[in-house]
C-alpha positions in Angstrom: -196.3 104.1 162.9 -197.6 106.8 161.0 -198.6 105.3 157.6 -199.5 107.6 154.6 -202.4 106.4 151.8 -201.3 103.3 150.0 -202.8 103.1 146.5 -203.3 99.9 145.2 -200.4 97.8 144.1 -199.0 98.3 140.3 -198.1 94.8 139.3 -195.6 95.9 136.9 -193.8 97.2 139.8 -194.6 94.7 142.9 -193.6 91.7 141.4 -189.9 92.6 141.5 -190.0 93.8 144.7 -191.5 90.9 145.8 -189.0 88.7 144.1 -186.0 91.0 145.2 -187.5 90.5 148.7 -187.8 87.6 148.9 -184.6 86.6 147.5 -182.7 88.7 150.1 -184.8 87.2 153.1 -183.9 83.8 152.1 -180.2 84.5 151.6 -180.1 86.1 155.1 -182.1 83.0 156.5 -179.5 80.3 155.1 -176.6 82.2 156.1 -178.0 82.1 159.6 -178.4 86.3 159.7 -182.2 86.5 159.9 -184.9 84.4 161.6 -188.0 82.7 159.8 -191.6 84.0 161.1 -193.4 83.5 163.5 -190.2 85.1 164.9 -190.4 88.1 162.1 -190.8 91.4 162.4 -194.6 91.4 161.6 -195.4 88.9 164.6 -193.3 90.0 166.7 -194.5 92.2 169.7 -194.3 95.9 168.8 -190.8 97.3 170.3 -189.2 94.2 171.2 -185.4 94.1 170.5 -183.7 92.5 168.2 -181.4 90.9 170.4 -178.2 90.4 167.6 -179.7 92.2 165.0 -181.1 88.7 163.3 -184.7 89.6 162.9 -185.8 93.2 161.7 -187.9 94.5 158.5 -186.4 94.0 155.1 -185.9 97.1 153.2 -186.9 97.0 149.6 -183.8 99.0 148.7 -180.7 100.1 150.0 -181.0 103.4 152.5 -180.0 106.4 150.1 -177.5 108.5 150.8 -175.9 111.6 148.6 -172.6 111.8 146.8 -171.8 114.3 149.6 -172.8 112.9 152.4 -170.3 110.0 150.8 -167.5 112.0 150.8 -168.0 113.3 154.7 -168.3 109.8 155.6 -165.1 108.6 153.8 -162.8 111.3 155.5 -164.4 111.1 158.9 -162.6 107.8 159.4 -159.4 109.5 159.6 -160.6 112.2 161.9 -161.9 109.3 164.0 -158.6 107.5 164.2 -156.8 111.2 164.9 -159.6 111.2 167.5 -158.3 107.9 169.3 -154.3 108.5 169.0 -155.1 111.9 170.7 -157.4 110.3 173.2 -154.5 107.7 174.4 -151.7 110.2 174.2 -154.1 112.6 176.6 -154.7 109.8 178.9 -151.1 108.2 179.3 -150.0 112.0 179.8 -152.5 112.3 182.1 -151.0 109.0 184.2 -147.4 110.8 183.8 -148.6 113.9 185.1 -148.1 115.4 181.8 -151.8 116.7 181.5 -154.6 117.1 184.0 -154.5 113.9 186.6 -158.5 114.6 186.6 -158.4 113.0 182.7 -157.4 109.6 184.1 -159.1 109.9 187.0 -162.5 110.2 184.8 -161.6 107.7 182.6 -160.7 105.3 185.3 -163.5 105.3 187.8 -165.3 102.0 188.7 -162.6 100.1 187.1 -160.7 97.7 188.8 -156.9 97.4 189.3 -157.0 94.8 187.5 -158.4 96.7 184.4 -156.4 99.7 184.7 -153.1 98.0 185.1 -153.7 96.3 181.2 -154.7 99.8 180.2 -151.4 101.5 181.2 -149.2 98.7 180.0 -146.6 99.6 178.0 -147.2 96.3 176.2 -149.7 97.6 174.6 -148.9 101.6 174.8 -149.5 103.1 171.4 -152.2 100.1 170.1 -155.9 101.4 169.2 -159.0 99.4 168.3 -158.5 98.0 164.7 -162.6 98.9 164.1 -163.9 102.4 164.8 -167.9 102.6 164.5 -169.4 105.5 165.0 -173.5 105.6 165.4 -174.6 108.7 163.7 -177.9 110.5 163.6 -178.5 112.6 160.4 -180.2 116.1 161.3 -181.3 118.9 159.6 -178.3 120.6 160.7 -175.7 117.7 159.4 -174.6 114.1 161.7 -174.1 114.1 164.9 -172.2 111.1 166.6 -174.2 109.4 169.6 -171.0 107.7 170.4 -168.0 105.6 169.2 -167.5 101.8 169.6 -164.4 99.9 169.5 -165.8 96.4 170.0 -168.9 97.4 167.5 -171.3 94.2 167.1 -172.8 94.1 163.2 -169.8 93.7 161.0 -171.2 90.2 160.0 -175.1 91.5 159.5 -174.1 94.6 157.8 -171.4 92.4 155.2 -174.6 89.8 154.6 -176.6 92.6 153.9 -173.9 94.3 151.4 -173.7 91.1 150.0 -177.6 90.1 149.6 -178.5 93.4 147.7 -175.6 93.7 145.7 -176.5 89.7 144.1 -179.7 91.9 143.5 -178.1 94.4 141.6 -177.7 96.8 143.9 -173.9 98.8 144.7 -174.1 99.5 148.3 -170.9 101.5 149.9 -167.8 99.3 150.3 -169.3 97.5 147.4 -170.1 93.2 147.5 -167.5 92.5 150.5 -165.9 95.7 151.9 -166.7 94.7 155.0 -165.3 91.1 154.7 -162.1 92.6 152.7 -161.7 95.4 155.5 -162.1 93.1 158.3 -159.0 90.7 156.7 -156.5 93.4 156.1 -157.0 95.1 159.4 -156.1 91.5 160.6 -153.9 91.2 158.3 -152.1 94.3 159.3 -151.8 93.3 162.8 -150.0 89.9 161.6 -146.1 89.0 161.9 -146.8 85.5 159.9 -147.8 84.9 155.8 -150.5 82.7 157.5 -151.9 83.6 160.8 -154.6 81.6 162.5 -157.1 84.5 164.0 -159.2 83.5 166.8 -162.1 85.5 166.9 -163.8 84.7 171.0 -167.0 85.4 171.7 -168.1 85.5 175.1 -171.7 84.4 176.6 -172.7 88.4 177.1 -172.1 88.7 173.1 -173.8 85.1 172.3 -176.6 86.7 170.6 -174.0 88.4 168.3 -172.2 85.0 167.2 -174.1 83.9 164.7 -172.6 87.2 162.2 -169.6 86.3 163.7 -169.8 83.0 162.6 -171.0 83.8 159.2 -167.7 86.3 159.4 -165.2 83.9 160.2 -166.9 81.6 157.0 -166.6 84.1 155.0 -162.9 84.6 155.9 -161.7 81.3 155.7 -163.4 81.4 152.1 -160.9 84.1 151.4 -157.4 82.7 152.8 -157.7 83.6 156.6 -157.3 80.8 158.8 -160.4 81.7 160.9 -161.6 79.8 164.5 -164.8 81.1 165.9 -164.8 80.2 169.7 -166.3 80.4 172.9 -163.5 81.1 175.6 -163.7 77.9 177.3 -162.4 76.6 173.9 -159.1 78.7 174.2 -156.4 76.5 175.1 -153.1 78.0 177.5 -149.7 76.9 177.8 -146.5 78.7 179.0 -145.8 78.7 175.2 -149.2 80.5 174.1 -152.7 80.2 173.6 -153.9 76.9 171.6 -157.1 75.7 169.6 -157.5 71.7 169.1 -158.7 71.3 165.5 -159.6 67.8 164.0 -156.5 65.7 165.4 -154.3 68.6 165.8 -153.8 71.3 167.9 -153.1 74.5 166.4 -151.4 78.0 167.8 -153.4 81.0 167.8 -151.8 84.0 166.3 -154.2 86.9 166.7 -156.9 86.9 168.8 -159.9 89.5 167.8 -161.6 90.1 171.2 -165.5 90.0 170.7 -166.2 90.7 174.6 -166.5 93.6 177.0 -163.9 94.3 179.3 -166.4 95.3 182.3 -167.1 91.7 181.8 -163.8 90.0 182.3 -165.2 88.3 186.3 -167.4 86.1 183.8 -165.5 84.8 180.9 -163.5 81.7 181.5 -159.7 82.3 180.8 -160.0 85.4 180.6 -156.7 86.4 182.6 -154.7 83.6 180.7 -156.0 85.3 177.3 -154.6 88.6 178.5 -151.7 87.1 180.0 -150.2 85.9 176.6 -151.4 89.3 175.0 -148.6 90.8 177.8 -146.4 88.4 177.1 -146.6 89.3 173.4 -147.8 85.1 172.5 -150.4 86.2 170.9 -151.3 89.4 169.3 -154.6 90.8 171.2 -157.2 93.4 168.8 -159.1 95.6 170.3 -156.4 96.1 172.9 -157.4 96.1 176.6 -157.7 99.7 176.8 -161.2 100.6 178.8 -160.3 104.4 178.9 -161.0 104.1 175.0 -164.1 102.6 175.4 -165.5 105.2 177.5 -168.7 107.7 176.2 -166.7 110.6 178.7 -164.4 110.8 175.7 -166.9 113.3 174.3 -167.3 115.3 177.4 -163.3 115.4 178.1 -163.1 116.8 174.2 -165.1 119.8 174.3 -164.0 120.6 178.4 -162.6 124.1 177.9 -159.1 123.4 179.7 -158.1 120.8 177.0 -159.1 122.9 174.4 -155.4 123.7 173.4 -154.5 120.3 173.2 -157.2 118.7 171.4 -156.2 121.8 168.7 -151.9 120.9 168.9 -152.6 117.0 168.1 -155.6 117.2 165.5 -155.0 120.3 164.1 -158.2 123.1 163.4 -160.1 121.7 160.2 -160.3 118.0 162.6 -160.9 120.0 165.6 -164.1 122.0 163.7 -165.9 119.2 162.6 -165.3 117.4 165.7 -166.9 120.0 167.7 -169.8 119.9 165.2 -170.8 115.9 164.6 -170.0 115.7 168.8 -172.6 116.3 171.2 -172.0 118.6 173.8 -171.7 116.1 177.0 -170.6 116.2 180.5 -169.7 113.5 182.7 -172.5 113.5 185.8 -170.3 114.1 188.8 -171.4 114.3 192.3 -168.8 116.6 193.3 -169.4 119.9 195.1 -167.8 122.4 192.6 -166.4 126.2 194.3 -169.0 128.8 194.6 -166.8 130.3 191.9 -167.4 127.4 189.2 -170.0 126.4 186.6 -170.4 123.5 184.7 -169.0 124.3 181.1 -171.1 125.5 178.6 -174.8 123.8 180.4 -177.3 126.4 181.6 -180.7 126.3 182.0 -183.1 129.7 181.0 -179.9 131.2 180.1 -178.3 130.7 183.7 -175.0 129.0 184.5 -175.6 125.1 186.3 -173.7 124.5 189.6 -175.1 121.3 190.4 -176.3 118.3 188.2 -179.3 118.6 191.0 -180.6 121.7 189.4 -181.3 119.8 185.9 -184.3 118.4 188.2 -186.1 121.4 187.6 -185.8 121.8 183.8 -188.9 122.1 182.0 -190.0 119.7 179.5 -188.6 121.9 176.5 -185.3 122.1 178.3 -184.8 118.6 179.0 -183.5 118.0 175.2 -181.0 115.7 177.1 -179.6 112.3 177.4 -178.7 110.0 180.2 -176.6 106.8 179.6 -173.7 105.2 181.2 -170.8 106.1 180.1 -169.0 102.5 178.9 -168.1 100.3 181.5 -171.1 98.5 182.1 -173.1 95.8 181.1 -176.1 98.9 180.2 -173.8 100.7 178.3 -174.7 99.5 174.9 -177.9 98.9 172.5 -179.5 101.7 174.1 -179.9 99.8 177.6 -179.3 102.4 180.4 -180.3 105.5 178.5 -183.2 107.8 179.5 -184.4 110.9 177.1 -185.5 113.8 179.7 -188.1 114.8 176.9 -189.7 111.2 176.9 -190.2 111.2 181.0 -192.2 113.0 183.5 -190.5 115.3 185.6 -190.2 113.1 188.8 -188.6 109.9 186.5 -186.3 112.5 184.9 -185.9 113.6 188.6 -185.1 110.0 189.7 -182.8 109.2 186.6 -180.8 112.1 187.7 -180.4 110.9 191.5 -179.2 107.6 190.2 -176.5 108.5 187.8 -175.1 110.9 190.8 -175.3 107.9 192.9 -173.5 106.0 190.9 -170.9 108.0 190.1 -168.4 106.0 192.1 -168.9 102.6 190.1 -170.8 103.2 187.0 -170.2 107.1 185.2 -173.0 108.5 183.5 -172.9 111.5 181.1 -175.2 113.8 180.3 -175.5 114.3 176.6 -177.3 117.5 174.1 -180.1 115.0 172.2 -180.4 116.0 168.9 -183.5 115.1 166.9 -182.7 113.1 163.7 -184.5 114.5 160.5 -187.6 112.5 159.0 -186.7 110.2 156.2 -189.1 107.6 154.2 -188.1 104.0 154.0 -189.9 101.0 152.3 -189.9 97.6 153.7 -191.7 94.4 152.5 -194.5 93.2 154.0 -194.3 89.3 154.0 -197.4 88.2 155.2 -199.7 90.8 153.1 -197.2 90.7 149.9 -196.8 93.9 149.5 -194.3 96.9 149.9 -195.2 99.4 152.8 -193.4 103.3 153.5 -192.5 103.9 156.6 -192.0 107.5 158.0 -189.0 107.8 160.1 -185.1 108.7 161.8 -182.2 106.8 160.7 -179.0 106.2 162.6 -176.5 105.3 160.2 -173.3 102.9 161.6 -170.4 103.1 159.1 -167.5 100.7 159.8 -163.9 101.8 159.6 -161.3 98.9 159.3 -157.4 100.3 160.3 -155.4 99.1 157.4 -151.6 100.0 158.6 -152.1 103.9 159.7 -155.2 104.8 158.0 -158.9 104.2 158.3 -160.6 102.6 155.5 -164.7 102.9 154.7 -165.7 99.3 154.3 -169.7 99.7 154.6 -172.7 101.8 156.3 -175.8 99.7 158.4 -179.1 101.9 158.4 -181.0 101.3 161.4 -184.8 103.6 160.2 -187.6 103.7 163.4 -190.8 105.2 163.1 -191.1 108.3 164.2 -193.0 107.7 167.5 -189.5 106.5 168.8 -187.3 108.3 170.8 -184.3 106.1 170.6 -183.1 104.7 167.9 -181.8 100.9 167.4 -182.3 97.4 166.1 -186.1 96.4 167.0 -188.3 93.8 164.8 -190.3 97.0 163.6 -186.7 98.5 162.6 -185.7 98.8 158.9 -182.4 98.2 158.2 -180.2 98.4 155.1 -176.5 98.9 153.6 -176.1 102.1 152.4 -175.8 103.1 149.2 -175.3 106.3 147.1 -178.4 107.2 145.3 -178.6 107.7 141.3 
């Protein structure tokens, strides 16, 4: 970490920032968001994850952002949710034979029949994910979107958080419960009765996320929302629905909000009961079990050339434009022997047209500004897991990365995405140990969370993740800072 000269403490200035601090770490630590040292970020071995996002360095402040930069990320949500309704019209058209078969074919390799099937339902034919999340990386030249999640973890950390500085005068976006408020009326939304009972199931691959997701279902019941937390095992089936025994009772589940990963359905107990009832329309299933929407090659499929005149019919031009400019260019890594005619779209290398994913083996260090990562339907598809920075390796790894995702190809997708190098920005963080506030150089990635109230998509807070600037990826690590957002002065 690259640390600038620190001149001695002004007193005046510390002691609130130690109190403020302070007070934040211990609100985090009673609501069960953030663990007590030794397990802190300052003891904790450089660059270890922070599996759940419950241990991290405290920011001193909210992560600043502009009135402008505001107002981009308010309408983006919108654009986002045009995004997915075009996405799931493209690939049901696809299916029908309405647009390229290739679309669906991308989008469903490595998936079972079993997967697919749910996907094409017509049960569930025009439902999206209730949450869009997009993880974006502020540049010189404006964001740029890594990727979108549907099933995003951090809603519970990034409300505590909202919550925790604004008790400390602060106003971060979405204000003192956006998040909580955004999360209830997309449920809400989804709701037939006055007084649902949600059901929010967490499976054993998203255990170290429960904790927020306990917190979240508190902090719901608190404001009218019938809320159960549970593990699947605790979801109860009969031919009339799907149950949850409560202290004498037993009580029907009205909404379920699914906190697990489709590519992990082989492992969580009632799984196909759960989405039986969903088909059956018993219970009312957010997100939907929709893996083609899940899928990283959505980014790849939007800037292919051939679907350029559809992706302009359903968005229109001004969505379209900054689309094209907060999406990375990206290609899906296929093992395919193309015509001695074709190129890959738009990817050359010393200003000549690639043929063959092979030839990337030979780029140069300066030209290997690219990223590897699975695509989505994999247990390494998220929390940077699975992705490899061609600039970060030597030649023969980057070599060896690329043989793999070929390889792969059949059961696990990789793309191939443009890296874009997030501009320096200066954090502080306290220091608990040496009592004292310490800037840190670094790149942000900022997460904002859009909740869909009825047809629209609703801003209800931003989580900054801020790295040093020795790191090549960016995400939640004990040496990470991270904050709400919040508009500076």
């Amino acid at each position: 970490m690259s640390k600038a000269f620190e001149p001695p403490p002004d007193p005046s200035i510390e002691k609130p920032i130690q109190k403020k601090s302070h007070s934040i770490r211990v609100t985090l630590v009673q609501e069960g968001l953030f663990r007590q040292a030794p397990e802190s970020a300052s003891r904790a071995p450089e660059g270890t994850s922070a599996a759940g996002n419950d241990f991290w360095r405290i920011a001193t402040e909210p992560y600043w952002i502009t009135k402008e930069e505001l107002a981009f990320l308010e309408t983006l949500g919108n654009r986002l949710l045009s995004f997915y309704q075009a996405a799931n019209r493209l690939y049901l058209d696809s299916v029908h034979g309405r647009a390229p078969r290739w679309v669906a074919g991308y989008l469903d390799q490595g998936k079972p029949e079993s997967v697919i099937e749910y996907g094409r339902m017509n049960r569930f034919k025009s439902d999206l994910p209730g949450i869009i999340r997009p993880d974006l990386i502020p540049t010189e030249e404006g964001m740029v979107a890594t990727e979108l999640d549907a099933v995003p973890g951090g809603m519970g950390l990034t409300a505590g958080l909202s919550i925790a500085y604004a008790s400390e005068g602060d106003r971060p976006v979405g204000d003192r419960d956006g998040m909580v408020v955004g999360f209830e009326r997309m449920i809400r939304a989804h709701a037939s009765q006055e007084n649902p009972l949600l059901a929010i199931v967490v499976s054993d691959e998203s255990k170290d996320y429960r904790p927020e997701m306990e917190w979240l279902g508190r902090a719901l019941n608190q404001r009218g929302l019938r809320t159960r937390v549970l593990h699947p095992r605790e979801v109860g089936f009969t031919e009339e629905g799907l149950w949850v025994d409560g202290e004498g009772t037993r009580e029907r589940i009205d909404l379920l909000y699914r906190f697990f990963e489709l590519f992990d359905l082989k492992n969580i107990p009632k799984s196909e009961l759960i989405l039986y009832a969903a088909k059956k329309k018993w219970v009312v299933l957010t997100p939907p079990p929709k893996a083609f929407l899940e899928e990283k090659s959505l980014f790849a499929l939007f800037h292919h050339p051939v679907l350029g005149e559809f992706w302009l019919r359903h968005l229109g031009q001004e969505t379209v434009a900054q689309l094209q400019r907060i999406f990375p260019k990206t290609w899906i890594i296929d093992p395919r022997e193309i015509p001695p005619h074709a190129i890959i779209p738009d990817l050359t290398l010393e200003n000549r047209p690639v043929t063959d994913f092979h030839q990337l083996g030979e780029a140069t260090q300066r030209e290997r500004q690219l990223i590897i990562k699975p695509s989505g339907f994999s247990e390494l598809a998220w929390g940077s897991r699975g992705v490899i920075a061609g600039h970060d390796h030597p030649e023969e790894e980057w070599k060896e990365a690329i043989d793999r995702a070929l390889q792969r190809f059949p059961t696990t997708p990789h793309i191939l995405q443009k890296f874009h190098k997030g501009k320096k920005v200066t954090v502080h963080y306290y220091d608990f140990e040496g009592e004292r506030t310490i800037p840190m150089e670094g790149r942000a990635r900022l997460s904002p969370y859009y909740f869909i109230d009825g047809k629209e998509a609703k801003l209800g807070g931003i989580l900054a993740t801020v790295v040093s600037t020795e790191k090549k990826l960016i995400h939640g690590m004990v040496d990470a800072v991270m904050a709400p957002c919040a508009v500076a002065r």
